[in-house]
MARDOVEX-526143 format. One record per residue (C-alpha): residue in three letters; x, y, z. Coordinates in nm, 2 decimals, always signed. Layout:
REM MARDOVEX-526143
   residuo        X        Y        Z
       Ala        X        Y        Z
...
***
This chain:
REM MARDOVEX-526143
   residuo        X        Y        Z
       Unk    -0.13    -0.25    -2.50
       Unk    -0.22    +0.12    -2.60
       Unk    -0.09    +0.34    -2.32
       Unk    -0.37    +0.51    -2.12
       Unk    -0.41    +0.85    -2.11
       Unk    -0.39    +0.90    -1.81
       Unk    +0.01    +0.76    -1.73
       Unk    +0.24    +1.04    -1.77
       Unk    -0.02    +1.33    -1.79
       Unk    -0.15    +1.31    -1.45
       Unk    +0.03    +1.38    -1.07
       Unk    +0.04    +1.39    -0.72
       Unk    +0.01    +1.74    -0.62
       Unk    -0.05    +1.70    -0.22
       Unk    -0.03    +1.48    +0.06
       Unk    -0.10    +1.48    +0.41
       Unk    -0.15    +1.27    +0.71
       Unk    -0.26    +1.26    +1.06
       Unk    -0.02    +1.16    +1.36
       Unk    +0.01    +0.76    +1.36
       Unk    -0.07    +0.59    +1.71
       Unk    -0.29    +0.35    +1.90
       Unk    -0.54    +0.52    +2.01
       Unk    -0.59    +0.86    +1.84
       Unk    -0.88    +1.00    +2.02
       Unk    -1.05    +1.12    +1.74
       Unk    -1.35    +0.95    +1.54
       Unk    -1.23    +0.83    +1.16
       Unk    -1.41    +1.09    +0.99
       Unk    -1.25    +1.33    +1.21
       Unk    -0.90    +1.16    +1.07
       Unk    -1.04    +1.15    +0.73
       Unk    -1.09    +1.51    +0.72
       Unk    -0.77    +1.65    +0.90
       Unk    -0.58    +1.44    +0.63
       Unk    -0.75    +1.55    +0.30
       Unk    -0.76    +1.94    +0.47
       Unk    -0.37    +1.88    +0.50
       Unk    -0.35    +1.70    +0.18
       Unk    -0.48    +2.01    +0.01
       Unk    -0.29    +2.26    +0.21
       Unk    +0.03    +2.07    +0.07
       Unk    -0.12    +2.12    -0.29
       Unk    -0.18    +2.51    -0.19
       Unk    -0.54    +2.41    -0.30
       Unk    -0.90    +2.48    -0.09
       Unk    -1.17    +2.27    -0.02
       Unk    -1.38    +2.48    -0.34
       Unk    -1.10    +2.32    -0.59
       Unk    -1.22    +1.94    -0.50
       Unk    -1.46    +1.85    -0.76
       Unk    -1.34    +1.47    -0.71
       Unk    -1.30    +1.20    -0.42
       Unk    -1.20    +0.83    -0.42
       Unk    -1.18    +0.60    -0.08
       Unk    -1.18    +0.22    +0.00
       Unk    -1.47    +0.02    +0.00
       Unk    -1.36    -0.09    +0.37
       Unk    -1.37    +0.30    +0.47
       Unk    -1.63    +0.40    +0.70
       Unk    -1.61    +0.77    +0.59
       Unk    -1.87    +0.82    +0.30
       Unk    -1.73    +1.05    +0.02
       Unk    -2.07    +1.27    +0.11
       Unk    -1.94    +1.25    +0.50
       Unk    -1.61    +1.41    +0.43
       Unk    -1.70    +1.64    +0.17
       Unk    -1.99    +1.83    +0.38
       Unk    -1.81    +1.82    +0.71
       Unk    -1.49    +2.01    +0.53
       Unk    -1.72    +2.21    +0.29
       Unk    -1.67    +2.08    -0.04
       Unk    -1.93    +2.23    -0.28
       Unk    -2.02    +1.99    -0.49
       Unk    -1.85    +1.66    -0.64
       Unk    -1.85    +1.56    -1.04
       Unk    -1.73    +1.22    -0.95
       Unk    -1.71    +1.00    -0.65
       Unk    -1.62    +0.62    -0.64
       Unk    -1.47    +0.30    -0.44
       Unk    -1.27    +0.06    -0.45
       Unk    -1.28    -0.29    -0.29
       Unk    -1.07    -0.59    -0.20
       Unk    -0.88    -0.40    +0.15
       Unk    -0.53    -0.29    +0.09
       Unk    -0.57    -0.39    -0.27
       Unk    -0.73    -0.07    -0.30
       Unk    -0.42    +0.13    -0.23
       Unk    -0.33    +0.24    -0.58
       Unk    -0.67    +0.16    -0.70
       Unk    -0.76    +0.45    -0.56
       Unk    -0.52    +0.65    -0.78
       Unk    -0.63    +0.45    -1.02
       Unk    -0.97    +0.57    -1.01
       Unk    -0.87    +0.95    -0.96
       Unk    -0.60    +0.95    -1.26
       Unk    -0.89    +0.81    -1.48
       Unk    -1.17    +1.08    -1.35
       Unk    -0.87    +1.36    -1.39
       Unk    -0.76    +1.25    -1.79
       Unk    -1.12    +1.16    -1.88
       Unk    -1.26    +1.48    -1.78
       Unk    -1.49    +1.38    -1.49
       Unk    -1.29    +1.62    -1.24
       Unk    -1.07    +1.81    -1.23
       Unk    -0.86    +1.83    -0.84
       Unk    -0.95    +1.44    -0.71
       Unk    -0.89    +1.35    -0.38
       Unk    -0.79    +1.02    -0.22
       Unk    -0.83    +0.92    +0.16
       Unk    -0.84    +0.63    +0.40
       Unk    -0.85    +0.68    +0.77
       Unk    -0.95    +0.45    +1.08
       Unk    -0.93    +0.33    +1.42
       Unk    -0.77    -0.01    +1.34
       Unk    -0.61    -0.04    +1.66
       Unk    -0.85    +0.14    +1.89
       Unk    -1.20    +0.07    +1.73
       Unk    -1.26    -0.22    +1.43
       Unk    -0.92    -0.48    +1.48
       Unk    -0.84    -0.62    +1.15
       Unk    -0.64    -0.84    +1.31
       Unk    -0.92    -1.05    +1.50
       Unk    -1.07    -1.24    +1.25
       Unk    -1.42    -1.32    +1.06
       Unk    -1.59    -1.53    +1.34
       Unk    -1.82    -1.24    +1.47
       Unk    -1.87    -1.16    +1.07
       Unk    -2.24    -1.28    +0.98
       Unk    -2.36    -1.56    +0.77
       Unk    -2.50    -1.52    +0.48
       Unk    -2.59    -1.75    +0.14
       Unk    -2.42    -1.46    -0.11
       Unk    -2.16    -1.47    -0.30
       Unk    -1.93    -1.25    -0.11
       Unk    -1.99    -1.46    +0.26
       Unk    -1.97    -1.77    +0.15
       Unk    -1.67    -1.80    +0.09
       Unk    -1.59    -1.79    +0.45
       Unk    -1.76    -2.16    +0.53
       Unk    -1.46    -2.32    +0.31
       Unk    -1.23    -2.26    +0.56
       Unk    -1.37    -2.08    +0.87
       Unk    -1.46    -2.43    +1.01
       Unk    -1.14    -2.54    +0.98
       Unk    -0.98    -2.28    +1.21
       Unk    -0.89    -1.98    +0.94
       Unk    -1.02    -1.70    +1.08
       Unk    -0.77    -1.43    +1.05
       Unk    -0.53    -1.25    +0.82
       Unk    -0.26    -1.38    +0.93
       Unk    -0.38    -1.76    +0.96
       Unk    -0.43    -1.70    +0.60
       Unk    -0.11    -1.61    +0.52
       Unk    +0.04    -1.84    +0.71
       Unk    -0.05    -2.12    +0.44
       Unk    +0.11    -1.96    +0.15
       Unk    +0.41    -1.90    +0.39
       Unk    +0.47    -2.27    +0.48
       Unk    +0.41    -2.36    +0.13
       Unk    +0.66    -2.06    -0.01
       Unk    +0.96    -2.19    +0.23
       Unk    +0.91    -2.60    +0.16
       Unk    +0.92    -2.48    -0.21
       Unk    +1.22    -2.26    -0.21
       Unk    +1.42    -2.33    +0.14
       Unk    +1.34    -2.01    +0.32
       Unk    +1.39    -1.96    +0.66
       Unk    +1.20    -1.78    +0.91
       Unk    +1.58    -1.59    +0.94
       Unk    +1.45    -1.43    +0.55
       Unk    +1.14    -1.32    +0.67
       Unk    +1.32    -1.14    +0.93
       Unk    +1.56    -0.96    +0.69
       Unk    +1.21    -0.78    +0.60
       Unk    +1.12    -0.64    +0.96
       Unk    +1.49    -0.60    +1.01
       Unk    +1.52    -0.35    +0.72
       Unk    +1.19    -0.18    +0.74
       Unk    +1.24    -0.11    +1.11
       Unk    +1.61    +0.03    +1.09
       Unk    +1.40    +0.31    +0.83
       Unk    +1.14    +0.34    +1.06
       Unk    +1.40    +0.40    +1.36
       Unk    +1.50    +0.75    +1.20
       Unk    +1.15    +0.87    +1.09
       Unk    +1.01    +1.09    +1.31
       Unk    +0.65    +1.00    +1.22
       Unk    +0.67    +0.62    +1.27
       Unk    +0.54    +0.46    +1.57
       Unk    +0.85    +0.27    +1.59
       Unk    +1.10    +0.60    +1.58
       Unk    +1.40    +0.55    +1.75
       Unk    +1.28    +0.13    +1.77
       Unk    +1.53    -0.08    +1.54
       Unk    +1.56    -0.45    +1.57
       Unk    +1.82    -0.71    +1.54
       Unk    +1.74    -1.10    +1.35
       Unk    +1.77    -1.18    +1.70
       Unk    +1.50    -1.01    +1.84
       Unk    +1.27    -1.10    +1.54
       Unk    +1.37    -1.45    +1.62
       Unk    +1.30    -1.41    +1.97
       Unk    +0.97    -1.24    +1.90
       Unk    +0.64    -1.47    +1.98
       Unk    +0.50    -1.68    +1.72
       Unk    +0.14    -1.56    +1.59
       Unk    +0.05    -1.80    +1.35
       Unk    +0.33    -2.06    +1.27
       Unk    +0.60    -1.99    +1.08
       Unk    +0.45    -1.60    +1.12
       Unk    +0.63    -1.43    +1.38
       Unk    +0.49    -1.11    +1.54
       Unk    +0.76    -0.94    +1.39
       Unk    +0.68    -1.06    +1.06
       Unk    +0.32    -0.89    +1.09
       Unk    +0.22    -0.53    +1.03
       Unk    +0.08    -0.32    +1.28
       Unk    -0.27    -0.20    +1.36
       Unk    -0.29    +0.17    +1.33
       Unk    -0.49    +0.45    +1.41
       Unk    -0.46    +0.73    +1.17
       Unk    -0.55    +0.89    +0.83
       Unk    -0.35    +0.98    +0.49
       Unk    -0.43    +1.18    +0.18
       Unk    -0.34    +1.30    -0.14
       Unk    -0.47    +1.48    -0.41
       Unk    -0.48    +1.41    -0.78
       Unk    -0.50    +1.63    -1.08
       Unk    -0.34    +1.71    -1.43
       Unk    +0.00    +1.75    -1.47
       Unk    -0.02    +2.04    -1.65
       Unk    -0.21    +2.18    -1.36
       Unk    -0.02    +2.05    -1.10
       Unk    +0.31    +2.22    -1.24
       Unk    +0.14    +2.60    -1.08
       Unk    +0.07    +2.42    -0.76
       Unk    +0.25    +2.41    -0.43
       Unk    +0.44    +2.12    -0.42
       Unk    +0.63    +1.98    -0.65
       Unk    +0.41    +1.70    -0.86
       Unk    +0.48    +1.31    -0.86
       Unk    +0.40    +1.23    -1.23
       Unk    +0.20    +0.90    -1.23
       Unk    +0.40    +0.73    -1.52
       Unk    +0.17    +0.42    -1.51
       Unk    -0.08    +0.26    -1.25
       Unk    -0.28    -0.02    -1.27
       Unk    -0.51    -0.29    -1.10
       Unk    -0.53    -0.67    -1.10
       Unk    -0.71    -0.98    -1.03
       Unk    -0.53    -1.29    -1.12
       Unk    -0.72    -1.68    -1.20
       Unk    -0.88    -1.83    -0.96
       Unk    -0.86    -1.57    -0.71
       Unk    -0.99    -1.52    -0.37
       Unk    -0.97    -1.31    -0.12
       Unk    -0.65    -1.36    +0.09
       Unk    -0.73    -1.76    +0.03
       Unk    -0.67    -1.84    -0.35
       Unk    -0.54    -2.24    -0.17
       Unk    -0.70    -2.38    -0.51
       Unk    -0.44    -2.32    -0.79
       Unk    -0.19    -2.52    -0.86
       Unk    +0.08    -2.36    -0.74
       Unk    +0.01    -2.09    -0.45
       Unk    +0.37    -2.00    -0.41
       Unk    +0.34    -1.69    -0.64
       Unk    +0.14    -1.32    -0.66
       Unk    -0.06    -1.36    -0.97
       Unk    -0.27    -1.01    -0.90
       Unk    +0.07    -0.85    -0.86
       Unk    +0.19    -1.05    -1.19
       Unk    -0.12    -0.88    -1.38
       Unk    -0.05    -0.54    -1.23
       Unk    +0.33    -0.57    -1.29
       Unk    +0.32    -0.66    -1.66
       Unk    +0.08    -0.36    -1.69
       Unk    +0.34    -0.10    -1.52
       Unk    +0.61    -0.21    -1.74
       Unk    +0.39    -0.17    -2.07
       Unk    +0.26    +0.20    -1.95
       Unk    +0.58    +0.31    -1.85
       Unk    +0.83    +0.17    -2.08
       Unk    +1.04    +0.08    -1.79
       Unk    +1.17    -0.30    -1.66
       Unk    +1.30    -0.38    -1.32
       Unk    +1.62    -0.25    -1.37
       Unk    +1.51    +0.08    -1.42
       Unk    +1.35    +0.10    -1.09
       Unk    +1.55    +0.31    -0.83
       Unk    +1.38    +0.22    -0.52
       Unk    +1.10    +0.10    -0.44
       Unk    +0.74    +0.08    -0.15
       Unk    +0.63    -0.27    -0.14
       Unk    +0.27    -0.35    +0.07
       Unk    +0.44    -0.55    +0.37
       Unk    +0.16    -0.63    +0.55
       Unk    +0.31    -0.96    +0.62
       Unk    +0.72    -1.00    +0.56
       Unk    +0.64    -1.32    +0.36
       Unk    +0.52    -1.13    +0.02
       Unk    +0.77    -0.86    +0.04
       Unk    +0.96    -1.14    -0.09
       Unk    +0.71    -1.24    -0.32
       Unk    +0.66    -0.95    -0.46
       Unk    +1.02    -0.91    -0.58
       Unk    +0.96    -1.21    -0.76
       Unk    +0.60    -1.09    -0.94
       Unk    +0.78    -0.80    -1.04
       Unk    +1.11    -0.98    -1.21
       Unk    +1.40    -0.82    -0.94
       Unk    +1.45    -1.15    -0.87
       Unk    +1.36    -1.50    -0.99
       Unk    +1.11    -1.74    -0.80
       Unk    +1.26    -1.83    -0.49
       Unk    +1.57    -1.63    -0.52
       Unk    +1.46    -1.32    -0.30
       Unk    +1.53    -1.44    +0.02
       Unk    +1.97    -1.41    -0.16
       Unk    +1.84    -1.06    -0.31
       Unk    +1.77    -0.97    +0.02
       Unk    +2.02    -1.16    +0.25
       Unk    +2.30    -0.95    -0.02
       Unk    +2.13    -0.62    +0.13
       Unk    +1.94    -0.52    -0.21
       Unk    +1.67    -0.35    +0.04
       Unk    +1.89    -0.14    +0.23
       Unk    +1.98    +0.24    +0.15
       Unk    +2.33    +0.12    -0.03
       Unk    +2.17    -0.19    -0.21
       Unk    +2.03    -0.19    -0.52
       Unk    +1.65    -0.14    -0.47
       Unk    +1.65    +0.08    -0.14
       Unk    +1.31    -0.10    -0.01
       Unk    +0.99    +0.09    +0.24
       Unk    +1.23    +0.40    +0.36
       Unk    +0.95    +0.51    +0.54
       Unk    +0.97    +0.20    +0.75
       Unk    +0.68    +0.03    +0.57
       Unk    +0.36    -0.09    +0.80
       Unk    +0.58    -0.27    +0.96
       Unk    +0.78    +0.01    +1.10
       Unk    +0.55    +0.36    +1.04
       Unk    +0.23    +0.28    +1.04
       Unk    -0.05    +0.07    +0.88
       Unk    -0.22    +0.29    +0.68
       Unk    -0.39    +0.03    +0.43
       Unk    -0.08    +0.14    +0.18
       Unk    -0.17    +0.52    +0.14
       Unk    +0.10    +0.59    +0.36
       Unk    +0.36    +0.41    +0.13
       Unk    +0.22    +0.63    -0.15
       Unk    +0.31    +0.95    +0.02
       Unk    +0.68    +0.83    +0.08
       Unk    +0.66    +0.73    -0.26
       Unk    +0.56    +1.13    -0.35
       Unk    +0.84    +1.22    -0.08
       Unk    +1.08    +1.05    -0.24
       Unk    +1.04    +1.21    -0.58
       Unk    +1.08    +1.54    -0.45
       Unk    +1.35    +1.52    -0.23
       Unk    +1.16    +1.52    +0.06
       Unk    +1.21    +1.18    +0.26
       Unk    +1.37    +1.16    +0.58
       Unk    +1.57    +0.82    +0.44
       Unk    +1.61    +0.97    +0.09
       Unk    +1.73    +0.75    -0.20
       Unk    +1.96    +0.92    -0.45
       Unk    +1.84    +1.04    -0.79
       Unk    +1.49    +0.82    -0.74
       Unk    +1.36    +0.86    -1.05
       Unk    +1.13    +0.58    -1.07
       Unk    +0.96    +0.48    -0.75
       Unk    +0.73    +0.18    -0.74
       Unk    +0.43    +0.16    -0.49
       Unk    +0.24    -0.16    -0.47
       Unk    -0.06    -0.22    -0.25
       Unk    -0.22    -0.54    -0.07
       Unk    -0.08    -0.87    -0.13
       Unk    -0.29    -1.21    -0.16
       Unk    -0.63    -1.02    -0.30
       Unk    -0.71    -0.84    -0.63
       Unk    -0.45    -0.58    -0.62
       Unk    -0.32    -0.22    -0.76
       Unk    +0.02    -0.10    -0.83
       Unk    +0.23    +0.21    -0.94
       Unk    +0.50    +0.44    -1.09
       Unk    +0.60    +0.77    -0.99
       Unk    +0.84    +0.97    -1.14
       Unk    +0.94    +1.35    -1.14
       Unk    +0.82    +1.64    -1.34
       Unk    +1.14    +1.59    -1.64
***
């Protein structure tokens, strides 16, 4: 493919984030503000600069919403993008596009909410309301039959994934087990100070069989930022830029939302397959040129996947990738240094994109050596978005 003009000419030039709790006290558009103001404080930038801003279709905060409240003149381009935490690095997506193409110039990118105090993610569709379009009907395929939440969902394509390849609940708790010894020295995450042991992730209550509770992300309250722009721009800002070397969405065949059951094999990522082959065309770079890496744990089960979408490993061989200690600081693919959404918080991904930036400029409380390449990827199980960061070279 023609590389897009926006990989290696556009950056990162701020990010910033409210605390991360359970109950925050504040309404989300108060969160969504207080993260893009310290978003563009980070990028030595004022509210007049943003021209540009790019959310989630799930967030409640209205581009208009944020941008009057913190005085934003006027905007040249505003968008969203669907599909939950698939929107991660769609979002960047969007931004790096606006910022190449022309449509703005300083682009910023939010998501903030009460997921744990207010609207529970976690609950379910059952209160959701029926409807003969396209996008509710889906739910009467399986709602009937007792699948009413994320992590019932996901439980499906776990079973299947361990019959398949002989994994153990023990290799979904390698997952929690790493992401919450990062979290246990970061000073942001809710679990700071909190490590576990397999013992206590095997110990830990069953949610949605073979799902542990250890093996699902939190629900957050809270609120993360950054701000997009040129490279050549960024360069006279602030901080020092994340160059986007490559990002990219996709959507996979026969794909649902969190329930693609119908293919012949549901065992694998195909969204992250489509985003992954993308990335490696943009950027020039394979697997073994990535130095460490933010993968969307929302569920243990397709951090392990998502090795395999994006070649570190071969199908069914994660769960000996990451039983060797590949994920840890001295393996070879230091893994969600930030402590992932298992351990910080769960921030829909944006989170994982500022350790991402944090890590390219030396920044990170758990800071990987010489990370040169950082991938990011974003929700797992739905159309999906992916990315590259590198430094300023």
């Amino acid at each position: 493919m023609e590389k897009p003009t926006f990989a290696g000419t556009t950056a990162i030039a701020g990010i910033g984030a409210t605390d991360f709790s359970k109950e925050s006290g504040r309404s989300p558009l108060h969160l969504a503000c207080e993260a893009t103001l310290a978003a563009l404080d980070d990028a030595g930038l004022t509210t007049a600069d943003v021209d540009g801003m790019v959310t989630f279709r799930a967030d409640s905060n209205p581009e208009i919403e944020v941008a009057r409240a913190i005085g934003v003149p006027e905007l040249t381009f505003f968008s969203r993008v669907d599909y939950g935490g698939g929107a991660a690095c769609g979002v960047i997506h969007q931004a790096a596009m606006a910022v190449a193409s022309g449509a703005a110039a300083t682009v910023v990118c939010y998501r903030a909410f009460n997921e744990r105090s207010e609207h529970r993610f976690g609950t379910g569709v059952q209160f959701r309301p029926v409807a003969p379009t396209a996008e509710e009907t889906q739910y009467s395929w399986y709602s009937p039959y007792g699948l009413l939440t994320p992590a019932q969902w996901v439980a499906m394509y776990t079973r299947r994934y361990m019959h398949e390849f002989g994994a153990t609940s023990e290799d979904l708790g390698r997952v929690a087990v790493v992401d919450r010894h990062f979290a246990a020295t970061n000073p942001k995450a809710w679990f700071y100070e909190r490590p576990i042991t397999l013992e206590d992730h095997q110990n830990s209550r069953m949610i949605v069989d073979p799902l542990r509770l250890l093996d699902c992300c939190q629900e957050s309250d809270g609120g993360q930022a950054v701000v997009v722009t040129s490279l050549e721009r960024a360069r006279d800002l602030k901080s020092t830029p994340a160059v986007i070397a490559a990002v990219a969405q996709g959507s996979g065949p026969e794909q649902h939302m969190m329930t693609s059951y119908y293919r012949d094999v549901i065992t694998g990522l195909p969204a992250m397959e489509v985003v992954a082959r993308q990335l490696y065309e943009q950027s020039g770079l394979g697997p073994d040129d990535i130095d460490m890496a933010v993968l969307y744990d929302a569920f243990s089960v397709f951090v392990l996947i998502q090795l395999e979408s994006f070649g570190f490993c071969a199908n069914g061989e994660s769960k000996d990738f990451i039983a060797d200690g590949n994920l840890a600081m001295t393996g070879s693919l230091p893994t969600n240094t930030h402590g992932g959404q298992l351990g910080e918080a769960y921030i829909h991904g944006v989170n994982g994109i500022a350790e991402g930036v944090r890590q390219i400029r030396g920044e990170a409380v758990n800071q990987v050596d010489s990370a040169e390449n950082v991938l990011v990827t974003a929700g797992t199980g739905v159309p999906t978005s992916s990315m590259i960061l590198q430094p300023d070279r």
